[in-house]
N, C-alpha and C positions, 0 to 999 in steps of 0.2 A: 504494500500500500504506500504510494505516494504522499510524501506533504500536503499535498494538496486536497488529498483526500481525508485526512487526518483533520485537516482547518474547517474542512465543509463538517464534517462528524462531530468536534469538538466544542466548535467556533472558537477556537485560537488562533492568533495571526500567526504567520510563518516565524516571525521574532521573538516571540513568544515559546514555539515551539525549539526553535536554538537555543534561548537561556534557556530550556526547563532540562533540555540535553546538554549545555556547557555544565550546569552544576549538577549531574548527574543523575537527576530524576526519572530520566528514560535514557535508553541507549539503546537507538535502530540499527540494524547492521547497515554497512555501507558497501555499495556494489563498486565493483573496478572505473566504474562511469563518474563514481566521486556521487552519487545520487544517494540518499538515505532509504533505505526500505523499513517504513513500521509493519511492524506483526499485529493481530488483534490484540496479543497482552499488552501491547503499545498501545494503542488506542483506548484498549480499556484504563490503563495504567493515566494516559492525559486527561480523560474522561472525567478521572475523579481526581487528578491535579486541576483542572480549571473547576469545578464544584468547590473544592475547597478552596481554593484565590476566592470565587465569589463569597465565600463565606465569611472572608475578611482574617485568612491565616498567612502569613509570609513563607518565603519560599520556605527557611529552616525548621517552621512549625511544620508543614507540607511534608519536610524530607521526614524530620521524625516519626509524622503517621506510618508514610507508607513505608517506612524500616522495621517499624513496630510489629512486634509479635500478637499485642492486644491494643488493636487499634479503637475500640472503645476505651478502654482504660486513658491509651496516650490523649486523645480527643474529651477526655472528662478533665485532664491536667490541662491541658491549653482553653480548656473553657474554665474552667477554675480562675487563672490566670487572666483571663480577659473578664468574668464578670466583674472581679477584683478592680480590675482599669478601669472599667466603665463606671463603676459605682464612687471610685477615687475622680476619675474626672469631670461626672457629673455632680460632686462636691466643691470640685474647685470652680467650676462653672456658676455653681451660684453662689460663691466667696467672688466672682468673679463682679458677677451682676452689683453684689453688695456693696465693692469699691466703686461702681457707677456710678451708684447710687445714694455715695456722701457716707459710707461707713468709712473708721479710721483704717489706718495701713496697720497699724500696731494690735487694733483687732482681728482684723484678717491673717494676720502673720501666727495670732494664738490659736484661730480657727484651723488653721493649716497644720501646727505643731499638735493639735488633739489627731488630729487625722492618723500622722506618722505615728503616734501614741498608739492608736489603736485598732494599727496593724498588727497583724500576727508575723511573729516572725518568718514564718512559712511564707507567709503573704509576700514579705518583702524580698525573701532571698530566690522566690518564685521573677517576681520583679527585675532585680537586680540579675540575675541568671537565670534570662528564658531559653536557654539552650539546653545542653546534658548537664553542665553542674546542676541548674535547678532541678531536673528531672533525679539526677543522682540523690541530693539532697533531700527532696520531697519522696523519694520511695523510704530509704534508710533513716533519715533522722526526722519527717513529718510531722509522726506520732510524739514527739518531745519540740515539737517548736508551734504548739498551735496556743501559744498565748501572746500578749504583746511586750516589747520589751519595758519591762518596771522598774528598774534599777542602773544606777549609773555604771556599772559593773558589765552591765547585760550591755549596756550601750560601745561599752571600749569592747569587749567579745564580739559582741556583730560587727563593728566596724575593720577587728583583726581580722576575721574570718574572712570575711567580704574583699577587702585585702590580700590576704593571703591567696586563697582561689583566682581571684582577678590576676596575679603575677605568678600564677604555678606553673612550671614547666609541665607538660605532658608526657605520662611514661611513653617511653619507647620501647615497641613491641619487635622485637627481632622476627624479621620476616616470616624463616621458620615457623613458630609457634602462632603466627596470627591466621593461618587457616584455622589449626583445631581451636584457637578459643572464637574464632567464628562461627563456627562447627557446633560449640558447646551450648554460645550464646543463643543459637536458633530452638537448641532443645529446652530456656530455663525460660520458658515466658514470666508473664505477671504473674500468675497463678502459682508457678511453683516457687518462684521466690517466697511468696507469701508461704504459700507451705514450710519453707526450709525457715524461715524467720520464724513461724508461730511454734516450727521445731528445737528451735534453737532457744526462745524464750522460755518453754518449759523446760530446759534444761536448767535454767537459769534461776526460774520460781523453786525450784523443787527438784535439785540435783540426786539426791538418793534416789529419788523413784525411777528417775530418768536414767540412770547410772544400772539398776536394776533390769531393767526395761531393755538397753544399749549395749549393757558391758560388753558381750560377746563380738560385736563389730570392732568398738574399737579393741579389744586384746589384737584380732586379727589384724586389721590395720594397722596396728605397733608390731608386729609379726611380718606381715608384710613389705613395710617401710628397711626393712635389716635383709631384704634378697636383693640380686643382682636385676630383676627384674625391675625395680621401685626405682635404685639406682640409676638406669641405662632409660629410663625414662623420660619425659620432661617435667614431671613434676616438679622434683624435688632444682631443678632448674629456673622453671617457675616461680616458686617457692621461694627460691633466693633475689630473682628479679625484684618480685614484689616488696622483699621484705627491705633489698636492697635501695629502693626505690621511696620506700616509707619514711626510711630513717635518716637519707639525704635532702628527699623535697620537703623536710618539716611535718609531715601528713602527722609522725608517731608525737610529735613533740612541741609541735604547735596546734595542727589544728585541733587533736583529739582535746588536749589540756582547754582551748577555748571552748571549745563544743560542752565542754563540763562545766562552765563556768559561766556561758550562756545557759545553758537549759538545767535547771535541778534537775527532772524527770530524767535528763540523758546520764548525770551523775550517778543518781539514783542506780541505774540500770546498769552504766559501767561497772559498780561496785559489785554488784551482784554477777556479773560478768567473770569478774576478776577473781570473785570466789568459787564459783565454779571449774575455773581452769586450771583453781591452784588444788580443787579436790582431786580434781578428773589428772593431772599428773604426779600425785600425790597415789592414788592406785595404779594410772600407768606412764611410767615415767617416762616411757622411748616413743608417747605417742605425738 
């Protein structure tokens, strides 16, 4: 199928359909003639990228649906996020009206400062990082940042954070390893992360029973981990990446320390974290 034919079926202009294939969102093959040829997955694939441009999403919100594993899920996060905007700018809008209309500026300026007040911080860092930080952050630490910031304390920790993530370098995935963790990524949708987290927490509420419940996996897993098979793998490669990775970009020692410091609830949870890990190596030391 022809560009041309794609523009009549879509109704997107020809230029249109070049950015939407410069930044990756479709890619037709191209014949020896230099011609593009779309497929029907093409077509369906623009069909609901111009749906969603009319919907008032930008290109990056676009690319993250259609990468997304639960594309309801990712489409309930960028609607989050915009009714959030709309509601904040049709506040300012009639803070707007108000200065029209002979109110002071030192009024407006307290009306604007209640607003930031009482944002959740979820709200904001959804805001401040509408890409994969915010998406990272709102899957992982959501649940512990849905209050507003109350404390002068909370205010210098959101402002590190926000900081820090803003000038983080990006791990670098050795070529190698970035098929299987693409690989991996495609099989852990929404759903089972939640699963693996709401498995993970009851480790955490109530390690004995979970310990009870588990022991047998991990013995083998600590069993496992001491063959040549474990070794000659990429985990334990991996493993070192990450860790390696944690401990140079600030992640271990900045951001986790401010994320404690911003949120009780995530403090809270840490501790309980920590105590589980020192029971669970405390039974298996080589795990």
């Amino acid at each position: 199928m022809q560009v041309n034919r794609i523009c009549k079926h879509t109704g997107l202009t020809k230029k249109a359909v070049e950015y939407y294939q410069l930044k990756g969102l479709v890619s037709p093959k191209v014949n020896e003639n230099g011609y593009r040829e779309f497929s029907d997955c093409d077509l369906s694939r623009l069909k609901e990228i111009a749906l969603l441009r009319k919907l008032g999403l930008c290109t990056d919100e676009i690319k993250q649906v259609l990468d997304s594993n639960d594309k309801n899920h990712t489409l309930s996060l960028i609607r989050q996020a915009k009714e959030n905007q709309v509601k904040a700018d049709l506040f300012r809008l009639d803070l707007l009206g108000q200065l029209i209309d002979g109110r002071g500026v030192a009024e407006i300026q307290e009306s604007l400062d209640l607003l930031e007040q009482r944002s959740t911080i979820k709200e904001k860092l959804l805001i401040a990082f509408p890409g994969y930080y915010g998406r990272y952050l709102s899957f992982h630490y959501g649940r512990f940042l849905n209050e507003p910031i109350k404390t002068n304390e909370q205010k210098i920790s959101y402002d590190k954070i926000v900081n820090f993530l803003d000038n983080m370098e990006p791990l670098e995935i050795p070529e190698e390893f970035q098929d299987i963790l693409d690989e991996t990524e495609k099989c852990l949708d929404d759903e089972k992360f939640e699963q693996i987290r709401d498995h993970i927490l009851s480790a955490y509420n109530d390690f004995d029973t979970y310990w009870e419940n588990n022991k047998d996996d991990f013995i083998r897993y600590a069993e496992f981990k001491k063959t040549d098979e474990y070794r000659n793998s990429i985990m334990p490669q991996l493993m070192d990446l990450f860790r390696e990775f944690g401990e140079t970009s600030g992640y271990y020692d900045v951001f986790i320390p401010t994320m404690r410091r911003l949120s009780p609830a995530y403090d809270f949870y840490y501790k309980k974290m920590l105590e589980a890990n020192e029971k669970l190596i405390q039974k298996v030391p080589d795990v």
